[in-house]
ROZAKOL-588357 format. One record per residue (C-alpha): x, y, z. Coordinates in steps of 0.05 Angstrom, whole numbers, padded with zeros to 5 digits, always signed. Each point is the difference from the previous one (the first is absolute). Example, Ala and Ser with C-alpha at 12.3 -4.5 7.8 and 13.67 -1.06 7.14 Angstrom:
residues 2
+00246-00090+00156 +00027+00069-00013 
//
This chain:
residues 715
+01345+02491+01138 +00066-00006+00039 +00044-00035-00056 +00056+00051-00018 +00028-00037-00063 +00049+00057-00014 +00041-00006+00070 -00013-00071-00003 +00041-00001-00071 +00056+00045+00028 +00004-00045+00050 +00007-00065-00037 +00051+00035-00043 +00043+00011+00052 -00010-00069+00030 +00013-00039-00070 +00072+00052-00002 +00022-00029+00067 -00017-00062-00012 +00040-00009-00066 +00057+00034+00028 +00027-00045+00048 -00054-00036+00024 -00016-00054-00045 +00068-00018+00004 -00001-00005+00066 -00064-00050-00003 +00035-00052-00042 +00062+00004+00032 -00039-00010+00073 -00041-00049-00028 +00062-00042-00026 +00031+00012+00070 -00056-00029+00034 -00006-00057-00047 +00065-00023+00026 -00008+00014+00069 -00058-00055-00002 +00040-00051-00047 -00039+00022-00072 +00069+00002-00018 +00002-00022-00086 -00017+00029-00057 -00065-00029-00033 +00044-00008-00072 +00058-00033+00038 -00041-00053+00046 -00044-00011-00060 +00063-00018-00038 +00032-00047+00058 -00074-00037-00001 +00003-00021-00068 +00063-00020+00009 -00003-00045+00052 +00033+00051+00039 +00002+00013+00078 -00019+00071+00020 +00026+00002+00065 -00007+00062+00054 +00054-00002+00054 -00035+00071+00035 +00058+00025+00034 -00038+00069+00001 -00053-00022+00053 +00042-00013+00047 +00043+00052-00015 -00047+00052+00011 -00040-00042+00064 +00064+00023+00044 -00003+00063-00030 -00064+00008+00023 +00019-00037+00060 +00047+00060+00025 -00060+00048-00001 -00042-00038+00040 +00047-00015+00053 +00019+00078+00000 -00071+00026+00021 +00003+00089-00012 -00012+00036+00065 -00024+00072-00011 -00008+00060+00057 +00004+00071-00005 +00043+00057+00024 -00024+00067+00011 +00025+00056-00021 +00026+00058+00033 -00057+00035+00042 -00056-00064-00011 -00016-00042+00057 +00034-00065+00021 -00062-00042+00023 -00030+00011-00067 +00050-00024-00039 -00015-00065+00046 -00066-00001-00012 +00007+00008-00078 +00053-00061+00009 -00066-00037+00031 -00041+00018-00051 +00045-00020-00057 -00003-00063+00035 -00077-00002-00003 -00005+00009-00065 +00059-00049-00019 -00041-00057+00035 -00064+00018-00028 +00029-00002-00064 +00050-00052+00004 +00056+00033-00021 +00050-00045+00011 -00034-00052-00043 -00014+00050-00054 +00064+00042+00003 +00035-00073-00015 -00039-00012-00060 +00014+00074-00028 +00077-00026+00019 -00011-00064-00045 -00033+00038-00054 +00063+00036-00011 +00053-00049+00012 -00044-00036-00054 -00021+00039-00051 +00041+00064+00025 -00053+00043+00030 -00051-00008+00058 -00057+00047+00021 -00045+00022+00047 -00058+00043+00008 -00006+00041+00056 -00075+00039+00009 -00056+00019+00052 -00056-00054-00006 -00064+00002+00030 -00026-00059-00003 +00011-00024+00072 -00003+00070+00039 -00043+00069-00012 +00054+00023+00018 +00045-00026-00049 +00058-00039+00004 +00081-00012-00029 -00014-00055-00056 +00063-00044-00032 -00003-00040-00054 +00047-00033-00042 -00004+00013-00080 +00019-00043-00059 +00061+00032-00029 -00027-00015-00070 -00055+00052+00021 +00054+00059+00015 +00022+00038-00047 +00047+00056+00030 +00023+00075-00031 +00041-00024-00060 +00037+00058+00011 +00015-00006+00074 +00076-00002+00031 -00012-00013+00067 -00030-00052+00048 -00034+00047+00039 -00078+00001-00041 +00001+00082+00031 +00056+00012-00061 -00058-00039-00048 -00044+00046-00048 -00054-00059-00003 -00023-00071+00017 -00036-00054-00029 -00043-00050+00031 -00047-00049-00042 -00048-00059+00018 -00051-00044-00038 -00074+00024+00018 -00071-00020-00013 -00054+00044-00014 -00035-00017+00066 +00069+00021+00028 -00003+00068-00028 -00075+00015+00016 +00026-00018+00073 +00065+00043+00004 -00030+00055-00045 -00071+00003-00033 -00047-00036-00035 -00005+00048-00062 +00077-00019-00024 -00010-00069+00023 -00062-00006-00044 +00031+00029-00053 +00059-00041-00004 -00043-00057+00015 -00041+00004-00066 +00048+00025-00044 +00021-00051-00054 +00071-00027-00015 +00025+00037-00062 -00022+00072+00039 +00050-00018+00050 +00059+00046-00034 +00062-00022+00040 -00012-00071-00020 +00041-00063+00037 +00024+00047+00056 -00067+00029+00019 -00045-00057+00000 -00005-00076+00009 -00048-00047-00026 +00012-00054+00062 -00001+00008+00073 +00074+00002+00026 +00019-00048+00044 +00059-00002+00058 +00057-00004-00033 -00017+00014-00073 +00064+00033-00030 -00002+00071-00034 +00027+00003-00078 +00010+00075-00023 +00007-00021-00067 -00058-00042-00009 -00044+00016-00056 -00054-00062-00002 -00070+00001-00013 -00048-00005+00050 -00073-00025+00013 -00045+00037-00017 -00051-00044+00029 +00032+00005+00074 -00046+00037+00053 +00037+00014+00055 +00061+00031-00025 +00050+00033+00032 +00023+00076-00003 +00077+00028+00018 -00008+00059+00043 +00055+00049+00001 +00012+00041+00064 +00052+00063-00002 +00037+00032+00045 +00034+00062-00024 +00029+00069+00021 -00019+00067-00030 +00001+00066+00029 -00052+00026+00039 -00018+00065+00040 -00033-00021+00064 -00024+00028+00063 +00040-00010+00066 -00014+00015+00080 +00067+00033+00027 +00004+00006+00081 +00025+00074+00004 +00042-00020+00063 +00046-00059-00032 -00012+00010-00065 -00030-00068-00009 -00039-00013-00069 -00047-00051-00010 -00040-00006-00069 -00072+00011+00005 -00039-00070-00018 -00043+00014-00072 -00061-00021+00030 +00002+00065+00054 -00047+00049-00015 +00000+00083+00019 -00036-00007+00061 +00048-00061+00020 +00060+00033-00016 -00033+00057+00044 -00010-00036+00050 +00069-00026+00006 +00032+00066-00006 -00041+00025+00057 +00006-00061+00049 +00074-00009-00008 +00021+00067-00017 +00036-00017-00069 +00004+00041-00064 -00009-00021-00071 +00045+00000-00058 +00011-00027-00071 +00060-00040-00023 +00017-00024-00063 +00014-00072+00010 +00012-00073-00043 -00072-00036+00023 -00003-00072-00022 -00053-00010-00050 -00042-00072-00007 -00037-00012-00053 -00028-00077-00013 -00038-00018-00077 -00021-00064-00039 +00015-00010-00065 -00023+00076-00024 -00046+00022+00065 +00021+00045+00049 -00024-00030+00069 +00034+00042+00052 +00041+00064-00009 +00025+00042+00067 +00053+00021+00041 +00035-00055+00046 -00013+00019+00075 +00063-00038+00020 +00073+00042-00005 +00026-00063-00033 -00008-00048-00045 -00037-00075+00018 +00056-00039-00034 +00064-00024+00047 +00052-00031-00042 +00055-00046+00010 +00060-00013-00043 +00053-00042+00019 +00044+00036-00053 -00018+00071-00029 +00045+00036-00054 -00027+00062-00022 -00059-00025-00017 +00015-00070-00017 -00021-00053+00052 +00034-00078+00010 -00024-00055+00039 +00041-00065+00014 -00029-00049-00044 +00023+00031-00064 +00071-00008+00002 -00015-00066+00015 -00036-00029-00061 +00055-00005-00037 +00034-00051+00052 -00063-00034+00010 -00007-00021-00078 +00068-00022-00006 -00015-00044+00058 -00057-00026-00027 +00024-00020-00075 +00066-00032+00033 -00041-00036+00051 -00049-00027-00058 +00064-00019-00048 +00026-00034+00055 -00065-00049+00009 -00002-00005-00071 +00063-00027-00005 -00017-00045+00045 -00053-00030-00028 +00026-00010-00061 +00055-00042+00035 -00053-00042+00026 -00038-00015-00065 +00055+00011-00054 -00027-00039-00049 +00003-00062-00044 +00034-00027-00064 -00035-00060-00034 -00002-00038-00064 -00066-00016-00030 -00031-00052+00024 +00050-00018+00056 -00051+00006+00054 -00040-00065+00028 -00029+00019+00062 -00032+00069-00011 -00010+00057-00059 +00050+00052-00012 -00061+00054+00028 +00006-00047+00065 +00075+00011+00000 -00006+00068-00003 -00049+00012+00063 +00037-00053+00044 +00073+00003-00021 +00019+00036+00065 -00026-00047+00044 +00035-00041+00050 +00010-00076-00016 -00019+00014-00067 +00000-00071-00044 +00008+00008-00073 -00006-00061-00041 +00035+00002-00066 +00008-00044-00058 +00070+00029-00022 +00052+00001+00056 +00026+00074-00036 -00060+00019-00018 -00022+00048+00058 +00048+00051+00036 -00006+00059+00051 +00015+00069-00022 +00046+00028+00053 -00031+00062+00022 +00046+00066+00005 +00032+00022+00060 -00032+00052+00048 +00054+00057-00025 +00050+00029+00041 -00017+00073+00036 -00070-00010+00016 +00004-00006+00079 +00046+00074-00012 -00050+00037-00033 -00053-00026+00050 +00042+00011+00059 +00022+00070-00032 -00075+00018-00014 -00020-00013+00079 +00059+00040+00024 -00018+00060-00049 -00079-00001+00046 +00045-00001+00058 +00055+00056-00020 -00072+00043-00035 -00043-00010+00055 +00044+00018+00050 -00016-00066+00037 +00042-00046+00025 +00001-00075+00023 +00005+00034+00076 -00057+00034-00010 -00047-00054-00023 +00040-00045+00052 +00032-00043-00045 +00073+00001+00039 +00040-00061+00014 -00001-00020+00070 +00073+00000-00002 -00001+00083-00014 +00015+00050+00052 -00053+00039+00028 +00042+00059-00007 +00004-00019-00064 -00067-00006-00016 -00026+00066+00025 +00054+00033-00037 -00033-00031-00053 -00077+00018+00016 +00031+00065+00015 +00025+00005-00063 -00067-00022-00033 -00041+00046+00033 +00050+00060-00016 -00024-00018-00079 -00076+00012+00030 +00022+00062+00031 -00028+00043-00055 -00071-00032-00008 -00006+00003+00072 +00018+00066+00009 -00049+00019-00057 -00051-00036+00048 +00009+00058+00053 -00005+00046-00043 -00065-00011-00024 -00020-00016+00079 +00029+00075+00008 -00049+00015-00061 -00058-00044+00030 +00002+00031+00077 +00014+00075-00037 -00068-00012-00045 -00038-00025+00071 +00020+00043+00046 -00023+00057-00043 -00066-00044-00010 -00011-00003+00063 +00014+00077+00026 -00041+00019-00051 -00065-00047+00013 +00011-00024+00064 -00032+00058+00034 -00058-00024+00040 +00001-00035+00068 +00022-00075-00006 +00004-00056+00047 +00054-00049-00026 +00035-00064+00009 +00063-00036-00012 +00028-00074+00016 +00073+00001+00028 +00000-00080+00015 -00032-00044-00051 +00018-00055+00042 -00034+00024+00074 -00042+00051-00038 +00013+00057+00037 -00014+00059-00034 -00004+00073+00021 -00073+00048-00009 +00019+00074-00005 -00038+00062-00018 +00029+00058-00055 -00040+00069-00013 -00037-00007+00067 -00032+00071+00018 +00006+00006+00074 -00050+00046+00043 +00048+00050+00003 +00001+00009-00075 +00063-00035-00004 +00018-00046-00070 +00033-00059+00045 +00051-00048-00062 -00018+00050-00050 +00021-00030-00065 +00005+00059-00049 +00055+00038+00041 +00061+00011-00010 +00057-00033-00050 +00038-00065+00002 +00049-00047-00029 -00005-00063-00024 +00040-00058+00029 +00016-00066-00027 +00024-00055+00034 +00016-00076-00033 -00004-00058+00055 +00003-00072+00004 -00067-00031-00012 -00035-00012+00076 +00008-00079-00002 +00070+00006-00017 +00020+00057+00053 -00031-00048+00055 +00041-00047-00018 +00063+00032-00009 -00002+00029+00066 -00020-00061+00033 +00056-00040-00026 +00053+00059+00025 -00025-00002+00065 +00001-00069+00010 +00078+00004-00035 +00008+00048+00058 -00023-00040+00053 +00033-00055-00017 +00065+00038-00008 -00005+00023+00074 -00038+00066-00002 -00047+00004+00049 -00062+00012-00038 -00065-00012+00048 -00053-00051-00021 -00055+00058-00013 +00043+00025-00055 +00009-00063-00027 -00069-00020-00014 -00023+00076-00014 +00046-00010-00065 -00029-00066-00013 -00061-00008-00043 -00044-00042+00051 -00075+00029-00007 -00009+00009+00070 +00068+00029+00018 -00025+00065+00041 -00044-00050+00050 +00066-00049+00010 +00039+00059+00020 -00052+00032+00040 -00009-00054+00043 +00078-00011+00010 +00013+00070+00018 -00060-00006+00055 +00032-00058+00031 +00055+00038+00034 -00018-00042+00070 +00031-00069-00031 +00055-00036+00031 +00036+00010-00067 -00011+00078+00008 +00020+00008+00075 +00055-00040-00024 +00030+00032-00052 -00014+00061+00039 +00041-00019+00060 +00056-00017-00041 -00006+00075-00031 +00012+00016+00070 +00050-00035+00017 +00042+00021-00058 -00010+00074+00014 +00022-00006+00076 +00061-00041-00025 +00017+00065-00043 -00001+00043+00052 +00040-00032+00055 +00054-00015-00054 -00007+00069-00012 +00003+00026+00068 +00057-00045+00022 +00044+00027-00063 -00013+00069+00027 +00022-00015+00081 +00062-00040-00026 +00012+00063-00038 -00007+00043+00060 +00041-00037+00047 +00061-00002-00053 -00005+00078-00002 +00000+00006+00076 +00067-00045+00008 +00017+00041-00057 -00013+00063+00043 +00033-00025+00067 +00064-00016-00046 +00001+00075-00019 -00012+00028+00063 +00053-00038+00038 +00058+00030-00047 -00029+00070+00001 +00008-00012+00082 +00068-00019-00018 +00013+00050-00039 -00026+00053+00054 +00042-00027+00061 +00057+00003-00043 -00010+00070-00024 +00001+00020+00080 +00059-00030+00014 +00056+00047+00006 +00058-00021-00050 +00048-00004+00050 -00047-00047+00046 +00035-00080-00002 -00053-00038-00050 +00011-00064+00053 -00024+00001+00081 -00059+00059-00016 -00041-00033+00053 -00058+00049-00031 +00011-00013-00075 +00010-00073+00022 -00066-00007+00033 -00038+00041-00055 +00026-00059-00042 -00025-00055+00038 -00072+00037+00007 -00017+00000-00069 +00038-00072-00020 -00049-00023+00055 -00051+00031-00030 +00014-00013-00079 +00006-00080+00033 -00072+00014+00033 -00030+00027-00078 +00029-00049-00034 -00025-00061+00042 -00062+00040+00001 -00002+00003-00079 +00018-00076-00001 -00063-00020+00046 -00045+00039-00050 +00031-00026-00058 -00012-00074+00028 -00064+00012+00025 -00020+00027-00069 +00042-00063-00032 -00047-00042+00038 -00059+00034-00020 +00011+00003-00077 +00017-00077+00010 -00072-00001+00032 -00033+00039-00052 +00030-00036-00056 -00019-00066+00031 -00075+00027+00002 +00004+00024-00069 +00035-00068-00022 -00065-00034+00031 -00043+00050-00030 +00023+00002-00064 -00013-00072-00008 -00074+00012+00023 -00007+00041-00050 +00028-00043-00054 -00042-00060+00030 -00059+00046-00015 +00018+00033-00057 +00002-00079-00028 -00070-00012+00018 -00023+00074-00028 +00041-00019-00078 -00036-00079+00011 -00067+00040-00001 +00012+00046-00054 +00027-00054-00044 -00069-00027+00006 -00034+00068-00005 +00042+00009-00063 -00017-00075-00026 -00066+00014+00011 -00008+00059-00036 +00033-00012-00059 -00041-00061-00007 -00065+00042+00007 +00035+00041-00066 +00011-00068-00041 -00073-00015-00040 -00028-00077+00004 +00013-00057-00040 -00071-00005-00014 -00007+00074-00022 +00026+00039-00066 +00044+00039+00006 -00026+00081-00022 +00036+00027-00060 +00015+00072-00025 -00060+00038+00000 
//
C-alpha cells in the first residue's frame, strides 16, 4: 500500500510550525487588507451598532483609487528582459534565448499575470508565481506560469533574504477532491481518503472540509467549527514541499573545461555509459543541497522525491522586505481610511438630525394628525400643523454640525496621499492654472515614493528570467521550431529554429551552451510610447525641423502605416518629388559658387598683395646698385626702372579691379538666383507642412476611439 503515514506526520508537523509562526498572521492581516481594498471597510460590531442607531455607515474608499494608479504605474512600465553572455558564450544565443523568453512570456501571458503577482503584494504584501515544466500542451514539455494565492504561500519562517535560493523550505497548499488526487497521484490514496470518515481525519479544520470551496471563499486559520458529516464530496488540503538537504550525487565533468553537469536520477549504468563514451566525459560524486518535494493529505504520503529543477517553483514579490518581514501598501493605510469613514458618517449624521430635530408638544394640542404622524413627517417641506393651543407645540433646535470636522476629513485624505506616496498629479487632479513644470516635479516626486516597490518588481523579474533560463537550458534540448509576434497590431511575427542538428553534425542555436546574464529593462507601455513619440515629432515639425512625412506616420499608430509609407516612398516620379528635388539642387549649386567666388576674391587680393611686395623689393634692388656718390635725381636708368613697374603695378591693379567687378556682378547674380530660389522652396515647403498637417490630423484621429464605442479599460 503506498500510504507512508510516518513521513506524512513529519511533514504535517513541520507545515502546522510554519504556519503558526508567521503565517496565520499574515492571513488575517491580508485578508483585512483586501477587505479594504474592495470597500468591506467596518467592523461587523461597529456597523451593527450605527444600524440600531439610526446611524449612517458610510465608506468614502479612498484606498481603491489609491492603489488603481499604483497599479496604474506598472502597467504603463511593461519589463523588457534579454540576456548577456558571458565571457567565452556566444552572442547569437543570447539573442535567441531573448526570443525565447519572449515565447514563453506570450504563451503564458506574463504581463497579465506578472501584474496580478504586483497587485497581490501592493495588497496584501506579497505576490507569487509558480514557475514549472508542464506537459500538458507539448511531449516535449513546456515553461508553465501561473499566478498563486498568497494565502496559499507559506515561505521559510526563518529566511533573511528575498532571493528563495537563501530559503531552507517552501510551502504551497490547495483544496483537492478525491477524484483530484486519484488523477495527479493514484487511486489507492484517493480511495482511501475518500472512505475514510470525519473524526479519523486527525488534523481536523485545516485538513478537511465538509463543503465544496467556492471562488473566493476566505481561509480562517483559527477556525475550529464542526462540520457535516453528511457531506460527500469534501474537500482535502494538499501540502506540497520544497526543501534543501544535502545530498551526494553523481555528475558528468568534460575533462577539457572542466564543465560539470549533474547526472538526471532517472539515468541508468548503461546510460551513463553511454554518455561517457559518446562525449568523452568522466564521472564524479559531489556532495550537493538537492531540493526535496514531498506533497501529503491530511496523514498520507502521496509523493516523495527529489526536485529535478535547480530551483524552487515559487517566485516572490515583495514590495517591502525587512529581514524577513514583508509590507504591502494597503496597511499603513487602514488607519486613514477608518478615520475617514467615522468622520464622513458623523458628518451625515449630523446632518440629519438638523433636518428632523424634533418636536415639543403639550397633550392634546394636535388637531390635524397623531403625535406618531408628527414624528414620521415632521421634516417635511410645507409641513401644516394644526394646534389647539397657540404655545402648545415648538421645534427643538437641533445642534450645530461641530467645528473641526471638514479638518480631520481633509487631514485624513492628505495622510492616503503623504502614505501612499500618491499625489493629486499623479491621479491628474491638478488645477489648470498649475505649471507643467510644476506638475511633473510633482509626479516625479510621487513616483520617487514607488521607487522601492518597483524596484522590488525587477528584482523578482531578475529572479523569474534566472529560474527560466535555467528551465530552459536544462529541458530545452531537443530540436524546436518556434514562433514569436513582434507587432500585435500588423501581426508580424518571426519563425526561428534552436537545437537544429545540421548534416554536418553541427548543433545550429544550441540552447544549453554557454553562460549568460540577465537583463532588465522597464519601458513605457506600447500604446503610450506610440504616442509619445508621435506627439514629439509632430512638436518638431511644427517647430521647423524638417522631419519627412514617412517618419511622421511610422510613429503614428494608424493600422496600416507600413503600406501608406510604402506607397509614398515609390512615388519618387511626382511633380511634388522632382520638385522638391530640383530645389535640393539648386541649393547645393548655390553653395558652391558662393563658395568658389569667396576663394577667387581671395586669390586676387593675395596677388595685388604680391605685386605690392615685389615692386619695393625692385626698389629696394636698384637702390642697393646705386653707387652712394651717384645724384638720386636725373638717373635716366633708375628713373625708367621706376616708371616700368608703376606701369605695371597700374596694369595689376586695374587688372585686380576687373576681377573683383566681374566677381561683384556675379555674386549679385547668384544671390538674385538664390533670392528666387529660396522662395521656391518656401512656396513648396508650404504646400509639403499643408499636407502633413492633414497627414497628422488624420492620424491622430484614426488613434481617438468612436462615440459609439467603449472605451477599453486596464486589463
Amino acid at each position: 500500500m503506498p500510504i507512508d503515514t510516518e513521513l506524512a506526520t513529519k511533514q504535517w508537523v513541520r507545515y502546522a510550525w510554519c504556519r503558526d509562526n508567521g503565517h496565520a498572521q499574515f492571513v488575517q492581516k491580508a485578508e483585512k487588507c483586501d477587505a479594504f481594498f474592495r470597500g468591506d471597510q467596518w467592523e461587523k460590531a461597529d456597523k451593527a451598532l450605527l444600524e440600531n442607531q439610526r446611524r449612517p455607515a458610510l465608506t468614502i474608499n479612498k484606498i481603491l483609487s489609491t492603489i488603481s494608479n499604483v497599479l496604474g504605474e506598472q502597467i504603463y512600465n511593461r519589463a523588457e528582459t534579454s540576456f548577456r553572455p558571458r565571457s567565452g558564450s556566444p552572442t547569437e544565443v543570447a539573442d535567441i534565448l531573448t526570443k525565447v523568453f519572449k515565447q514563453i512570456s506570450d504563451n503564458n501571458q506574463l504581463d497579465w499575470k506578472r501584474s496580478d503577482m504586483f497587485a497581490d503584494g501592493i495588497i496584501t504584501s506579497r505576490g507569487f508565481l509558480d514557475v514549472r515544466i508542464g506537459y500538458g500542451d507539448s511531449m516535449q514539455g513546456e515553461v508553465v506560469i501561473d499566478n498563486l494565492n498568497p494565502k496559499n504561500v507559506i515561505i521559510d519562517p526563518d529566511g533573511e533574504e528575498y532571493d528563495p535560493d537563501s530559503w531552507s523550505e517552501v510551502f504551497t497548499t490547495k483544496w483537492v477532491t478525491a477524484d483530484d488526487i486519484a488523477v495527479l497521484y493514484n487511486k489507492e490514496d484517493a480511495e482511501y481518503l475518500r472512505n475514510r470518515e470525519q473524526s479519523f481525519f486527525p488534523y481536523g479544520y485545516d485538513s478537511i472540509q465538509a463543503y465544496r470551496d467556492r471562488f473566493g471563499d476566505r481561509f480562517n486559520p483559527m477556525y475550529n467549527g464542526d462540520y457535516d458529516n453528511s457531506s460527500v464530496m469534501r474537500n482535502i488540503r494538499l501540502i506540497e514541499r520544497q526543501y534543501r538537504m544535502l545530498d551526494r550525487q553523481k555528475h558528468f565533468v568534460d575533462p577539457t573545461t572542466g564543465d560539470m553537469r549533474p547526472i538526471p536520477d532517472d539515468f541508468d549504468r548503461e546510460k551513463i555509459a553511454f554518455m561517457r563514451q559518446q562525449f568523452g566525459l568522466e564521472v564524479t560524486t559531489k556532495l550537493v543541497r538537492r531540493i526535496r518535494w514531498t506533497v501529503i493529505a491530511d496523514n498520507v504520503r502521496l509523493h516523495d522525491d527529489w526536485s529535478p529543477y535547480k530551483h524552487f517553483t515559487v517566485v516572490p514579490y515583495f514590495p517591502y522586505f525587512r529581514r524577513g518581514t514583508t509590507l504591502g501598501l494597503v496597511e499603513n493605510l487602514l488607519g486613514p481610511q477608518e478615520l475617514l469613514n467615522k468622520v464622513s458618517s458623523q458628518e451625515l449624521h449630523v446632518i440629519n438630525t438638523t433636518a428632523n430635530s424634533g418636536w415639543k408638544v403639550k397633550s392634546g394640542t394636535l388637531t390635524n394628525m397623531t403625535v406618531e404622524e408628527l414624528e414620521q413627517k415632521g421634516a417635511q417641506t410645507g409641513l401644516v400643523v394644526e394646534v389647539n393651543e397657540i404655545d402648545g407645540i415648538e421645534k427643538i433646535q437641533p445642534n450645530q454640525v461641530p467645528t473641526g470636522l471638514d479638518r480631520i476629513t481633509y487631514k485624513a485624505e492628505e495622510h492616503i496621499k503623504t502614505i501612499s506616496g500618491v499625489s493629486d498629479s499623479m491621479q491628474g487632479f491638478d488645477r489648470e492654472d498649475v505649471a507643467a513644470k510644476a506638475i511633473q516635479a510633482k509626479r516625479q516626486a510621487g513616483s520617487t515614493n514607488l521607487a522601492k516597490p518597483l524596484d522590488s518588481l525587477t528584482r523578482t523579474d531578475h529572479i523569474l528570467a534566472r529560474n527560466i533560463l535555467d528551465l530552459v537550458q536544462q529541458f530545452y534540448t531537443e530540436e524546436r521550431i518556434m514562433t514569436i509576434t513582434h507587432d500585435e497590431a500588423t501581426g508580424e511575427t518571426e519563425t526561428f529554429a534552436v537545437n537544429q542538428v545540421t548534416p554536418a553534425g553541427q548543433i545550429v542555436n544550441d540552447l544549453t551552451l554557454g553562460e549568460y546574464d540577465v537583463v532588465v529593462s522597464s519601458v513605457p507601455r506600447r500604446e503610450t510610447l506610440e504616442d509619445s513619440q508621435f506627439e514629439q515629432a509632430v512638436a518638431l515639425r511644427e517647430m521647423g525641423v524638417m522631419i519627412p512625412d514617412s517618419v511622421l506616420i511610422d510613429a503614428s499608430r494608424l493600422v496600416n502605416k507600413k503600406d501608406v509609407i510604402r506607397a509614398m516612398e515609390g512615388d519618387k516620379n511626382s511633380p511634388e518629388a522632382q520638385e522638391a528635388a530640383e530645389l535640393q539642387r539648386r541649393a547645393q549649386a548655390a553653395e558652391v559658387a558662393k563658395a568658389e567666388g569667396e576663394a577667387a576674391q581671395k586669390a586676387a587680393d593675395a596677388q595685388l598683395k604680391g605685386a605690392k611686395t615685389q615692386e619695393t623689393i625692385v626698389k629696394a634692388q636698384v637702390l642697393a646698385n646705386t653707387p652712394p656718390e651717384a645724384p638720386q635725381q636725373g638717373n635716366p636708368e633708375l628713373e625708367a626702372a621706376k616708371a616700368q613697374h608703376e606701369a605695371d603695378l597700374a596694369e595689376r591693379e586695374f587688372e585686380h579691379r576687373r576681377v573683383l567687378d566681374y566677381q561683384k556682378l556675379g555674386l549679385q547674380r547668384q544671390q538674385h538666383n538664390d533670392k528666387l530660389a529660396l522662395q521656391a522652396q518656401q512656396a513648396a515647403q508650404e504646400r509639403m507642412d499643408r499636407r502633413a498637417e492633414a497627414s497628422r490630423e488624420a492620424a491622430m484621429a484614426a488613434q481617438k476611439p468612436q462615440t459609439n464605442q467603449p472605451t477599453k479599460g486596464l486589463r
